[in-house]
Structure formats: structure tokens, C-alpha cells
VMD Tcl script that draws the C-alpha trace (Angstrom):
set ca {
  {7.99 -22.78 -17.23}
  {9.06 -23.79 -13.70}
  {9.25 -26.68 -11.58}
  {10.07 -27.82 -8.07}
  {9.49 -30.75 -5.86}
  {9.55 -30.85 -2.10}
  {10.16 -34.45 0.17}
  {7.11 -34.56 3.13}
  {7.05 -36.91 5.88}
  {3.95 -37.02 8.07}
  {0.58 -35.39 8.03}
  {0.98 -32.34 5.30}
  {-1.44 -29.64 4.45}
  {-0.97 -28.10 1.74}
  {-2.34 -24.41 1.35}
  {-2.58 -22.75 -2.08}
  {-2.75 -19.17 -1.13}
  {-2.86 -17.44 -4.88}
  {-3.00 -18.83 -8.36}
  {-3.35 -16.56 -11.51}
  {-4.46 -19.08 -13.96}
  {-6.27 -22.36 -13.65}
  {-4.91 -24.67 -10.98}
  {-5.00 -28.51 -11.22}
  {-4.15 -31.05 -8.19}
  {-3.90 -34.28 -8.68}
  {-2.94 -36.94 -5.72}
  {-0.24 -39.43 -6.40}
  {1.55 -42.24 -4.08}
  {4.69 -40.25 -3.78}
  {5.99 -38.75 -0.39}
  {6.76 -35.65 -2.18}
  {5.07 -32.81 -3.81}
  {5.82 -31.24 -7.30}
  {4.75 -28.04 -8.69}
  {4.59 -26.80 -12.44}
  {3.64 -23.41 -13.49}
  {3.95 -21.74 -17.05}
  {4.97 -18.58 -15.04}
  {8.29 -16.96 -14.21}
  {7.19 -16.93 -10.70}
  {6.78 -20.15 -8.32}
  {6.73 -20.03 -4.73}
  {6.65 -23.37 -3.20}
  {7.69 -23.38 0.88}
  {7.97 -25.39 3.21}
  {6.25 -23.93 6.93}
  {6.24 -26.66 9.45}
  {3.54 -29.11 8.69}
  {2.02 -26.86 5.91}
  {3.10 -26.56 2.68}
  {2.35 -23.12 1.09}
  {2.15 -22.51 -2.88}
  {1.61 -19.31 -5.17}
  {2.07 -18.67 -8.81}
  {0.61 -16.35 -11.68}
  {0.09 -17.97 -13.84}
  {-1.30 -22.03 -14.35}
  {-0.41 -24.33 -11.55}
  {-0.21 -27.92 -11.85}
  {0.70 -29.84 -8.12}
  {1.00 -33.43 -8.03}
  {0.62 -34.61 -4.11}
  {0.58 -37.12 -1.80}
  {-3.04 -38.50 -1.66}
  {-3.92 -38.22 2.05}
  {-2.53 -34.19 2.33}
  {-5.37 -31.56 3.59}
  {-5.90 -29.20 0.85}
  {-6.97 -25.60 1.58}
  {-7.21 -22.93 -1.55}
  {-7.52 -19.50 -0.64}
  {-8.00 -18.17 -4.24}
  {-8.07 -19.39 -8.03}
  {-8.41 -16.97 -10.97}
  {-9.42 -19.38 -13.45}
  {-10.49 -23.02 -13.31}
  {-10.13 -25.48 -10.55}
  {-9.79 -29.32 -11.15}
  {-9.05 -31.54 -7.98}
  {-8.55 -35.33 -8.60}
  {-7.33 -38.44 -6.24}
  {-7.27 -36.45 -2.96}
  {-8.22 -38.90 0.19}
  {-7.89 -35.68 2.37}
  {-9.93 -33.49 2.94}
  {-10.46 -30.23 0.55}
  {-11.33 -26.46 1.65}
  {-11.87 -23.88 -1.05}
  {-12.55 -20.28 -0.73}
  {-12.55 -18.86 -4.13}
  {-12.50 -20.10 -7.56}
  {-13.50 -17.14 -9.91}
  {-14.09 -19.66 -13.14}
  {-15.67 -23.38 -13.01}
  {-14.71 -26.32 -10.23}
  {-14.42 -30.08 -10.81}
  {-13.71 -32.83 -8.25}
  {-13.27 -36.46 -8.92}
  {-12.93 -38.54 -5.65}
  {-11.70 -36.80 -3.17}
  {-12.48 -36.57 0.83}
  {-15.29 -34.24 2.88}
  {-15.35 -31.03 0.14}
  {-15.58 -27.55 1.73}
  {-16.46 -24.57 -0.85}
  {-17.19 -21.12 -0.07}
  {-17.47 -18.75 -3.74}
  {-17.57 -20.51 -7.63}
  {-18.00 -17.93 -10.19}
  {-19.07 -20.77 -12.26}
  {-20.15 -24.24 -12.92}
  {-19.64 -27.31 -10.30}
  {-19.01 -30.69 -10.85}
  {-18.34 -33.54 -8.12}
  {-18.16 -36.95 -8.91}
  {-16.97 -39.19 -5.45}
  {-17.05 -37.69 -2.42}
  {-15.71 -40.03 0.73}
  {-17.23 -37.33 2.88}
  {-19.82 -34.08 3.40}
  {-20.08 -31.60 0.70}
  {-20.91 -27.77 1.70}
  {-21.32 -25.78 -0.83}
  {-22.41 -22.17 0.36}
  {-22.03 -21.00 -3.16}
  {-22.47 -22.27 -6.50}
  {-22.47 -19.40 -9.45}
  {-24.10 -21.73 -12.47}
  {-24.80 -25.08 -12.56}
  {-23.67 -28.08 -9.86}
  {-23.43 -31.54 -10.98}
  {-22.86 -33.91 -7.62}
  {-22.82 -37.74 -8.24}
  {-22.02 -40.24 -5.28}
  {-21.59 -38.54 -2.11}
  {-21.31 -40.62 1.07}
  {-21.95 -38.18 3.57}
  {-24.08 -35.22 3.72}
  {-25.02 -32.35 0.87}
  {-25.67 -29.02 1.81}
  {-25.56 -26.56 -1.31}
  {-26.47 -23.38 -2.64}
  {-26.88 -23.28 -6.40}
  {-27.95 -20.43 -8.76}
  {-28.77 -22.24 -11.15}
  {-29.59 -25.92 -12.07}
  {-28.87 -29.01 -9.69}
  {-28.70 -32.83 -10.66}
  {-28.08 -35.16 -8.09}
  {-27.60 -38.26 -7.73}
  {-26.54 -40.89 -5.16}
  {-26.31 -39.06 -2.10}
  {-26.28 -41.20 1.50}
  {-26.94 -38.27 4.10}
  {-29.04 -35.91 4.70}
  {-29.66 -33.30 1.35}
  {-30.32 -29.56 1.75}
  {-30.21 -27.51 -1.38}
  {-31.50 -24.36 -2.82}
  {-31.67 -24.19 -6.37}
  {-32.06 -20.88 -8.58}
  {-33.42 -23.05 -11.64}
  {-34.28 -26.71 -11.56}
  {-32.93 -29.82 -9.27}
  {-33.02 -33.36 -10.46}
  {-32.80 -35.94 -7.87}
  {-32.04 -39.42 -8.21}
  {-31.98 -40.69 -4.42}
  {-32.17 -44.27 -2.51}
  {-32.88 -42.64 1.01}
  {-31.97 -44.27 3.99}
  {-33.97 -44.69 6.52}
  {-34.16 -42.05 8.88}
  {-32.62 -39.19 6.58}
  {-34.37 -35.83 5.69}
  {-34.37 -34.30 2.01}
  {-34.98 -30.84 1.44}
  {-34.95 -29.16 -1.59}
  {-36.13 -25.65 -2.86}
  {-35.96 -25.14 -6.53}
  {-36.71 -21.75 -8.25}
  {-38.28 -23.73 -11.11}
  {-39.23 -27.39 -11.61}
  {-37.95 -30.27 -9.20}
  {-38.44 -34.48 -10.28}
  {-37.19 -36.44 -7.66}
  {-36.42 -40.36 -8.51}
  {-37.37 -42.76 -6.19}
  {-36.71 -46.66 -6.24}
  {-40.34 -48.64 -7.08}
  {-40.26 -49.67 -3.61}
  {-39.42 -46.57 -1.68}
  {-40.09 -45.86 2.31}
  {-40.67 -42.40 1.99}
  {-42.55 -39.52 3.45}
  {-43.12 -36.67 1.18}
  {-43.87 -33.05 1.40}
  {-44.73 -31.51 -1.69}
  {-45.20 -28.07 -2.69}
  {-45.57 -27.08 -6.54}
  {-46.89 -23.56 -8.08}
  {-50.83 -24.64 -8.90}
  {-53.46 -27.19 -8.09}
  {-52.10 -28.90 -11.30}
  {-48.20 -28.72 -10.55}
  {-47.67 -31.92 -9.09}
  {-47.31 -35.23 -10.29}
  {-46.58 -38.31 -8.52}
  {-45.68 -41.37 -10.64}
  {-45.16 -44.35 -7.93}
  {-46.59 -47.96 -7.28}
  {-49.57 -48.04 -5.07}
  {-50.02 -44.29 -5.45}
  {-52.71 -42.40 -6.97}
  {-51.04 -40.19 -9.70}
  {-52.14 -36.87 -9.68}
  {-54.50 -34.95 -6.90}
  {-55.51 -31.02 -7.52}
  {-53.87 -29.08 -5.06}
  {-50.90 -26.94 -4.22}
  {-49.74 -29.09 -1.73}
  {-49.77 -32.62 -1.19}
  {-48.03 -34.88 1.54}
  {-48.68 -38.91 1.72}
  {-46.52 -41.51 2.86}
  {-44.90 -44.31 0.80}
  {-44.17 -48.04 2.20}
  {-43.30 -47.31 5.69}
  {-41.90 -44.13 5.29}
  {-38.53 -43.94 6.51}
  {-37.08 -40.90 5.49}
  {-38.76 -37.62 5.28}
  {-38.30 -35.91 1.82}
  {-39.39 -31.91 1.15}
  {-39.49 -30.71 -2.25}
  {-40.95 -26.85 -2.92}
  {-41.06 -25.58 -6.25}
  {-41.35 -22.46 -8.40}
  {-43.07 -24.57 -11.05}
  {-44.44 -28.17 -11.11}
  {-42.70 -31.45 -8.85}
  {-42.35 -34.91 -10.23}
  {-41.85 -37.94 -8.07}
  {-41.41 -41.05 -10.23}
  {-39.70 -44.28 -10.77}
  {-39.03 -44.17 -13.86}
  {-36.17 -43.95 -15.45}
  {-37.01 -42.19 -18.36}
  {-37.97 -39.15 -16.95}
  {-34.40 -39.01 -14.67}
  {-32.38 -39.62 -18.57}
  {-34.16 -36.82 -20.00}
  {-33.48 -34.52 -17.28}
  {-30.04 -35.64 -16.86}
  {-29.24 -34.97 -20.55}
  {-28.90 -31.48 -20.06}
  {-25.97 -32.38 -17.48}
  {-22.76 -31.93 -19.37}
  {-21.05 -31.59 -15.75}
  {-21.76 -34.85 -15.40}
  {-19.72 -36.03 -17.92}
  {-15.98 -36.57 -18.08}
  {-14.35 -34.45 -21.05}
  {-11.27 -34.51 -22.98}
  {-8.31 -35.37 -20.61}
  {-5.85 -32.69 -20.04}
  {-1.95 -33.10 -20.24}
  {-0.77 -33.32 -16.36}
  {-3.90 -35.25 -15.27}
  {-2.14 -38.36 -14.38}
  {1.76 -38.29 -13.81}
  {3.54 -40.92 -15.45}
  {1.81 -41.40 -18.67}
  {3.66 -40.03 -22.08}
  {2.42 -36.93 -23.44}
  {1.98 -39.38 -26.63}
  {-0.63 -41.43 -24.76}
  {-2.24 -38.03 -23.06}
  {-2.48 -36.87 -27.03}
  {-3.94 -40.31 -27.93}
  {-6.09 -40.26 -25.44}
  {-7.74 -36.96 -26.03}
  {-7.96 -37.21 -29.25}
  {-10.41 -39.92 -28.91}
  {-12.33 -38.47 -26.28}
  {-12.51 -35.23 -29.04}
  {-13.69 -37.92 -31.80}
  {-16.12 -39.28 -29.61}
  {-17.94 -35.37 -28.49}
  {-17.49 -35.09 -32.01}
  {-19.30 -38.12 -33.17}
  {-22.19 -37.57 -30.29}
  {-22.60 -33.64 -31.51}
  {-23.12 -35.13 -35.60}
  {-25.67 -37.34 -33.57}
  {-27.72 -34.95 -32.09}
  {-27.40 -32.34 -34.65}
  {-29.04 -35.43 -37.06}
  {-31.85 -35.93 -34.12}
  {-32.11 -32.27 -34.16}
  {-33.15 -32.18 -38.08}
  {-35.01 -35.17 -37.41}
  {-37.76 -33.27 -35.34}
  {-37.86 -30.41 -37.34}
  {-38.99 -32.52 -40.33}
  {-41.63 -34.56 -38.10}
  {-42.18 -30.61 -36.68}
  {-42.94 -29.52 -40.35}
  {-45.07 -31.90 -41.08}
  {-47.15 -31.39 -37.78}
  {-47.38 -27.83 -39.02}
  {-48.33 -28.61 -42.05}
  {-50.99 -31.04 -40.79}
  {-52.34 -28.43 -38.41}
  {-52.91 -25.90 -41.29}
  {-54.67 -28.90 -43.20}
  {-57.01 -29.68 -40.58}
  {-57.57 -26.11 -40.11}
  {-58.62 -25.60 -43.94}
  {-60.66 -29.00 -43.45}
  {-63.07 -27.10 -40.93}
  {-63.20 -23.90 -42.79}
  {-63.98 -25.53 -46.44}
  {-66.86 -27.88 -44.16}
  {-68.19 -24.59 -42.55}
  {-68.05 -22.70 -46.78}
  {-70.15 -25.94 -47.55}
  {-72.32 -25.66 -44.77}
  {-73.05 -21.85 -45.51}
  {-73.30 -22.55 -49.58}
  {-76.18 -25.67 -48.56}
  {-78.22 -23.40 -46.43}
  {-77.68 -25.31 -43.29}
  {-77.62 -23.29 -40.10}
  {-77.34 -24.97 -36.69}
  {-78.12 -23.05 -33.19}
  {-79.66 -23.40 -29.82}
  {-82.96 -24.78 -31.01}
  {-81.38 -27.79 -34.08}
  {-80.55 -27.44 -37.62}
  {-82.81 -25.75 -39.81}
  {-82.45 -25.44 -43.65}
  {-83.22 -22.16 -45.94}
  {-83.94 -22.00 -49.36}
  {-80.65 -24.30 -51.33}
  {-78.22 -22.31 -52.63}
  {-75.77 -23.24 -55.91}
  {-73.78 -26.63 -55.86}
  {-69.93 -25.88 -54.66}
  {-67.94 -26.33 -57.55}
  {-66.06 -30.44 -57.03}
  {-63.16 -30.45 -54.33}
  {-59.90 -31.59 -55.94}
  {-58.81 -35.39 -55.25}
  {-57.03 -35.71 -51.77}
  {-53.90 -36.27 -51.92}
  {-52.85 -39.40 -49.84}
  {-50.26 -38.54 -47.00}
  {-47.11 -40.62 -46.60}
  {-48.08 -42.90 -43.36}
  {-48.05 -41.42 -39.50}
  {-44.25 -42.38 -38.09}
  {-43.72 -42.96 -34.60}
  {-41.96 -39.51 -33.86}
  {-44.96 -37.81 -35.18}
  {-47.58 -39.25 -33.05}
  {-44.96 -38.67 -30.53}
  {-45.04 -35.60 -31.17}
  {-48.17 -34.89 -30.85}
  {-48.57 -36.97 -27.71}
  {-46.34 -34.59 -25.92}
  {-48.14 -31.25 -27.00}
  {-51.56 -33.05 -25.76}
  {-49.20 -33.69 -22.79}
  {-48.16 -30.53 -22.26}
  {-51.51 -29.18 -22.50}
  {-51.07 -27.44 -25.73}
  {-53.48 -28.70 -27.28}
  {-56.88 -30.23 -26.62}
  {-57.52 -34.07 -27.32}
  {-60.08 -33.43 -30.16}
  {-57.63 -31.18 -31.95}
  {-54.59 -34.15 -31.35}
  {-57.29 -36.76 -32.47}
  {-57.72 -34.10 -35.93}
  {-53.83 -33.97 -35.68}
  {-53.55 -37.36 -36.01}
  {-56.31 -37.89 -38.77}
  {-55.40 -34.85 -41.02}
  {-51.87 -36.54 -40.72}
  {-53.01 -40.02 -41.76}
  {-55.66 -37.86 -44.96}
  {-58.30 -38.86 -43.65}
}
mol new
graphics top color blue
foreach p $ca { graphics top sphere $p radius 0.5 }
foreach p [lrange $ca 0 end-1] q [lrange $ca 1 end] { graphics top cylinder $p $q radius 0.2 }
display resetview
């Protein structure tokens, strides 16, 4: 373990030129900068009006808040916080997070990207996994290989996603939005949106606008219209099928699958000053909490798989239903074709069916359920309406 601290007067940048391990900045009011490292080897020198930094192993600076950052290379994670400068990153082989900090430069993640305040642009050239952006003043322009959610952007947007983006946007008049996603893109609008869109999904059934005034769903690949007086220009193309809506529902259910977006458990060094007691405390509740939310969904989780079950086991009811109608049908003689039912000569009485037994009553999550697979086009709405009474024995 090593330490050092340097005085600065003036404009400072501060240029991290190798680190190991993970490296964590965090801006403080202090004219000075400190570095920790749980290495042997620390290299912190002073070059004019840059201040250069190396170590092995983990680095931990704490710096003045308005000092340009540049980072030539990270080994492990990054985690910037509290930086009013600006930020330039060239390499980070692991994941990247960024709480408030100025215009945000990035060249290469190996993994996962999360911003969350951003007093300036954001160029991303290079995202490995998944990017998570919230609140960005100025402009986004970002390359991500796999899944994007966005939200609260004030510029202009220009993204290409491997997987799917999720936008939640007030446009400004006068900006331009364009997105490609690999897979599915839903874009949230406010209700009273001045918007023109572009929209390109995968089939004459792949796109689905939910807005007021606007006529839901057209067959088509493409589809452009104009909403209120159509301020900004918005592009969406998609691998699979495009969503505009303003509802909020859809935007939550996306946005659960965005741990990025999401603080976690607070790390010891994250803000200097407060005990390593209160850092414990601290994260110990944030751990309690995950923990708490994990039981949660885990219970949710069992929670479909009964209503799941018993859909199942409704479908195979239904399913006998039709074949012991069609045995009774053969067994009475009854044959129906092109030209109307005829009967033959009566066969043998079926032996008596066995009392029905009397199902518990249709929940909510059920009919759910079974909403969403009619949705989804998985089934038809005759076999949901047989769903629904083989559920209820009738």
C-alpha cells in the first residue's frame, strides 16, 4: 500500500498513462491530488501543467474537480465520479462507470457502460456490452454491441446498437435522432410530442406506434408520419419490431433489464472524508437491500411458474375437451363435411363422463397471462377464449 499527494495551482490535467488493476477517480474541493495504490509501485509526477500517474496494481486518485482527465489504459474497471472537467479515455479492458462528470470522450470498453450526468457530449466509439446513459446535456454519439437504454438526452442522438435500444427522449425542437438497433428499438415520447418519425422495422407487422391522435398500427416495413408540428426529426431502423409510445409501462419493463442503471453497493474510497465505519454501514445496507429485491423477484419468479402450470395444465384440458367431443361425435354417428351433417346408423351409448371437477377461480396473473401469449401472437383468440374457459371448468 502506497500513498502520495501533490499541491496544484491553476488549470491541471491529469493523465493516467497505465493502471494494472481497477482505477477509481473521484473529484474533491482540495487544491491537491492524492493517490492510493495496493501496489509496491506508484508513480505520481509532476510535468508542467500535467500531472502524470502509473501503478500496477488498483489506483484510487482523489482530485480537484475542474482537472482534465485523460486515461491512456485501465486493466480492470474504471469508475469516474465528481469530475467538472472534461474526461478522455482510451482503454478500459473491464466495465466503465461515470457519475457527473463534464463532455466524456471514450475510445475501447471491453465491457459494460454506465453514465449517469453528463454536463457535456458523450462519444463513445466503442462500447463492448451493454451502455446505460441517463441525463446528458449535450450530444450522444455511441457505438454499442450490445443493448442501449437511454434516457434524457438534450442534443442530437446517434447510436448503433448490436442488440436492443430503449429510448426515453423529450426532443427539442430542431434536433435529429438516429438510432440503428440490431434487434428491437421502443422509443418514449411525451403524449404531446412534435416529432417527425422515420421508421423502419423487419416486416409489414414490426411496427407499432402507440401515440395520441395516431392511428396505431399500419402494415408495412416502413412508415414515416409526423406528430404535432414536428420539430425534431427522429430515425429508428430495426433488426426486429419498433415501438413508439407514451406509455410508461412499456419504458419500466424495458428498463428493468438495466442493472447499469442502477447505483450498487458503495465502495471504500468513493467519497474522502467519511469513516470506513460509515462506508461499511453504508454498504451493508445497499447489500440488504439487492438482497431483499433478489428474494422479491425470485418470489415473482415462482409466482409465474405456478400461474404457468396451471395455463399448461388448462391447455392440455381443453385439448382433451375437443378430443373426448370429437370420440362422442364418432361413437353418435355424426359426420359433418362440405355438404352439412349427416347421421349413420347410432352406434352404442358412451359409457357416463366422470363429474367435472370445479377449478379454483381465474386470478388476474392468469388471464394475464394469457393476454400476453394472444399478444404475442402465440396463440389464436379462439384458443385464448378456450384458455380462459377450460381455466374457469366450464
Amino acid at each position: 500500500m502506497r500513498q502520495q499527494t501533490l499541491p496544484i495551482t491553476g488549470p491541471v490535467t491529469v493523465s493516467v498513462d497505465n493502471v494494472g488493476g481497477d482505477l477509481q477517480i473521484v473529484g474533491w474541493e482540495r487544491a491537491e491530488i492524492t493517490a492510493k495504490t495496493d501496489d509496491n509501485q506508484l508513480d505520481l509526477q509532476a510535468e508542467a501543467e500535467t500531472i502524470r500517474v502509473r501503478s500496477h496494481g488498483d489506483l484510487i486518485l482523489y482530485v480537484a474537480r475542474d482537472v482534465i482527465v485523460h486515461i491512456s489504459r485501465v486493466g480492470g474497471d474504471a469508475d469516474l465520479r465528481a469530475i467538472a472537467g472534461s474526461v478522455e479515455i482510451a482503454a478500459v479492458g473491464g466495465d466503465l462507470q461515470m457519475r457527473n462528470v463534464g463532455g466524456v470522450h471514450v475510445h475501447s470498453v471491453g465491457g459494460d457502460m454506465s453514465l449517469r450526468g453528463c454536463a457535456g457530449d458523450l462519444l463513445a466509439e466503442s462500447i463492448g456490452g451493454d451502455a446505460s446513459v441517463h441525463e446528458v446535456k449535450g450530444e450522444v454519439r455511441i457505438n454499442v454491441g450490445s443493448d442501449l437504454y437511454l434516457r434524457g438526452a438534450e442534443g442530437n442522438v446517434t447510436a448503433k446498437v448490436g442488440s436492443d435500444a430503449a429510448l426515453y427522449l423529450h426532443p427539442k425542437p430542431g434536433t435529429e435522432v438516429n438510432v440503428k438497433a440490431g434487434s428491437d428499438a421502443l422509443l418514449r415520447l411525451p403524449a404531446k410530442a412534435d416529432v417527425e418519425l422515420s421508421l423502419q422495422g423487419c416486416d409489414d407487422e414490426s411496427i407499432r406506434v402507440d401515440l395520441p391522435g395516431v392511428v396505431p398500427a399500419e402494415i408495412g416495413l416502413f412508415r414515416s408520419l409526423v406528430v404535432g408540428n414536428g420539430g425534431a426529426k427522429i430515425s429508428l431502423v430495426a433488426g426486429s419490431e419498433v415501438i413508439v409510445t407514451s406509455r410508461d409501462e412499456e419504458w419500466e419493463n424495458m428498463a428493468e433489464f438495466d442493472p447499469l442503471g442502477r447505483d450498487g453497493p458503495f465502495s471504500a474510497g468513493e467519497f474522502p472524508g467519511l469513516s470506513s465505519e460509515l462506508h461499511e454501514s453504508i454498504s451493508r445496507r445497499v447489500e440488504q437491500a439487492t438482497r431483499r429485491a433478489l428474494e422479491s423477484s425470485m418470489r415473482a419468479q415462482e409466482q409465474s411458474d405456478r400461474v404457468q402450470r396451471r395455463v399448461d395444465a388448462a391447455m392440455r384440458r381443453a385439448e382433451e375437451k375437443m378430443h373426448s367431443s370429437e370420440q362422442r361425435s364418432m361413437h353418435m354417428g355424426i359426420k359433418v363435411g362440405r355438404f352439412g351433417a349427416g347421421i349413420d346408423s347410432p352406434r352404442p351409448p358412451a359409457p357416463p363422463m366422470p363429474p367435472r371437477v370445479v377449478s379454483d377461480p381465474v386470478s388476474d396473473e392468469e388471464r394475464l397471462v394469457i393476454l400476453k401469449m394472444l399478444q404475442d401472437k402465440k396463440i389464436s383468440l379462439q384458443d385464448a377464449e378456450k384458455l380462459l374457459s377450460a381455466l374457469e371448468g366450464k
